[in-house]
C-alpha positions, 0 to 999 in steps of 0.5 A: 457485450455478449447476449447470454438470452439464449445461452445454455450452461454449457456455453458457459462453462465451455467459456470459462478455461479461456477467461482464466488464460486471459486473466493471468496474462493481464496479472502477468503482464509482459514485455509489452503489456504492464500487469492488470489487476482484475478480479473474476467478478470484474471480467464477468460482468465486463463480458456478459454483464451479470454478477459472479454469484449470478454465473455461479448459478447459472453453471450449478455451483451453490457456494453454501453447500458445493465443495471443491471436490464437487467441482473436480468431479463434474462431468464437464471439466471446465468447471473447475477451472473457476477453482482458482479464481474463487481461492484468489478472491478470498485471498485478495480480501484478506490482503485488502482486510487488514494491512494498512499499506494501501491508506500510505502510498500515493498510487499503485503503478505497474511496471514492466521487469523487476527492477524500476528506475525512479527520477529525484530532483534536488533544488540547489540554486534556483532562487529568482533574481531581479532582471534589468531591461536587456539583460540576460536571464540568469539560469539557476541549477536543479539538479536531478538523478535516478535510482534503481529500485528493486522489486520483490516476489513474495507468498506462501503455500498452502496444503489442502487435504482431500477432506477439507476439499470433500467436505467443506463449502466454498463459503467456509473455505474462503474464511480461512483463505482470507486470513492466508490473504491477511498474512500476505499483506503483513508481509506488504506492510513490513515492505513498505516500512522498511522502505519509508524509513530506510529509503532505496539507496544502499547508502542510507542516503535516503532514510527518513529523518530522526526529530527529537523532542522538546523535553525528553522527560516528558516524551513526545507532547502534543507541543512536538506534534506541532512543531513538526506539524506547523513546519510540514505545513509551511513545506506543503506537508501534511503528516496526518498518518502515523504508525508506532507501536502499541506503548506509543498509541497508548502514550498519544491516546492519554494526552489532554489533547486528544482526550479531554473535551473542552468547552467554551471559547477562547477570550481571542482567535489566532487563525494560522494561515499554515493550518495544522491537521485536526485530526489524524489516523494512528496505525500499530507496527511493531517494526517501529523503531523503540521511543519512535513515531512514523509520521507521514504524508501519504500523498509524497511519501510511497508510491507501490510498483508492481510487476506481478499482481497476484498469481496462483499455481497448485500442484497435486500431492498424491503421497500425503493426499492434499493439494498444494497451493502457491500464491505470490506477487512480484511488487515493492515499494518506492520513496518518493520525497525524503521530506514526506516521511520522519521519525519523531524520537523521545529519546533525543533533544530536538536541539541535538537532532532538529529539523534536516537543512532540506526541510529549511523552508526560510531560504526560499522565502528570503530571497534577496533581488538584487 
């Protein structure tokens, strides 16, 4: 770590245009180098060990009161090389603010290119036999294969006018920026949906499961929610994340279960070895399909692969007197286990569309050594 006793404001800022190229090159990544998410304030603190705010002070920069326009118009120039840094970090709270996407995947993992090739494994013929002495041990078959995955690029511009650069602080920009950044992660959550329910595979191979219900009268009850509950349990599974659209969480929210209290003790305990959740985390999507509810487990479900992490560019617009800013990043999502994610419908009988042959655990358990 550098000893900044000595150092003027000058060498700060004489500094800063050099931070910024490396910063965009750890986010690019390249062919030998997988892209690094890393913020302005973490780079700071990693080369001087002080706080954003506190460089910010020592290069006169009040974000209260200093607007872009002020740091455009300083006699040094490379002040305004943090411009992009400070747009990106209101845009990168506003993606992590409201998107539920990052409480689904089990990792975000950067890859180099645009597209990933991701390995499945399939159990087919693996169950144990009964070895006589000098015998030969048998081999059992587990077959495996590997999917392509394509990545997108996403974002959107934005228009800055002169007067919004002269006469609003950085502060208050940034509350605008955020919600930029809060549109940005909607578009990640629909990514991530569209995956956990249609899979990566052009032939649909890999769409998520449809579960239908005891009584399709009633709808969904909390007795489905066991049934589907007790089998992930036995699976090594445990759905406690779902997402539906509002009419479903008002549906769930007024069954007995989850809103009446209850007092007392039970006149006997049954203490299930294959435990089912207590609680579990509800999120609104409207890209649920209508009468569905997303179950899922976000340890084996999702996993974000990404090949870009958030890049910016402007561009000056002299004829109508804005500045125009691009933000975009190159990133998609990959289903991990097919059994992780299913729909459970209350529109269709679970005697019509039951529990898939993958999600048969009894085979497993009922192994025959002869």
């Amino acid at each position: 770590m550098v000893d900044i006793t000595k150092m003027e404001a000058k060498d700060f800022k004489k500094e800063l245009p050099n931070i910024v190229h490396s910063l965009d090159a750890l986010r690019a990544g390249d062919s030998s180098h997988k892209p690094v998410e890393v913020t302005f304030e973490e780079f700071v603190k990693g080369k001087w060990g002080i706080t954003q705010s506190e460089l910010f002070e020592k290069i006169g920069i009040n974000t209260r009161v200093t607007t872009m326009q002020n740091l455009y118009s300083m006699p040094d120039q490379s002040v305004r090389w943090v411009v992009p840094e400070i747009i990106r970090d209101a845009i990168t709270l506003g993606m992590r603010q409201a998107p539920f996407y990052p409480q689904i995947i089990t990792a975000d993992q950067p890859i180099n290119g645009l597209s990933a090739i991701m390995p499945f494994i399939n159990m087919s013929d693996a169950a144990p036999a009964k070895i006589n002495e000098a015998e030969t041990i048998p081999l059992g078959d587990i077959s495996y294969g590997q999917k392509s995955v394509r990545l997108f690029k996403i974002g959107k511009g934005f228009k800055l006018t002169d007067e919004v650069k002269s006469y609003v602080s950085l502060d208050v920009l940034g509350i605008y920026l955020r919600d930029f950044g809060i549109q940005l992660g909607y578009a990640m959550d629909n990514l991530a949906m569209d995956v956990a329910i249609n899979g990566n595979k052009a032939d649909g191979s890999e769409s998520a499961p449809v579960i239908g219900v005891y009584d399709t009268d009633k709808g969904i009850a909390y007795k489905d929610l066991l049934h589907i509950w007790v089998r992930a349990s036995r699976m090594g599974r445990n759905f406690t994340t779902m997402i539906g659209g509002e009419d479903q969480s008002i549906e769930l929210l007024d069954l007995p279960e989850f809103k009446d209290k209850s007092y007392g003790t039970t006149q006997a305990t049954l203490n299930v070895k294959s435990p089912v959740p207590k609680s579990a985390d509800f999120y609104i999507h409207p890209g649920t399909p209508d009468n569905q509810l997303m179950m899922i487990d976000k340890s084996a479900a999702l996993i974000k692969l990404t090949a870009k992490q958030l890049m910016l560019e402007s561009e000056r617009i002299v004829s109508n007197q804005t500045e125009a800013v691009y933000a975009t990043l190159t990133t998609g999502f990959s289903k991990m286990y097919q059994d992780a994610v299913l729909m459970l419908d209350s529109s269709k009988k679970f005697s019509d569309n039951g529990f898939p042959d993958f999600m048969n655990i009894d085979p497993y358990l009922l192994v025959n050594l002869e």
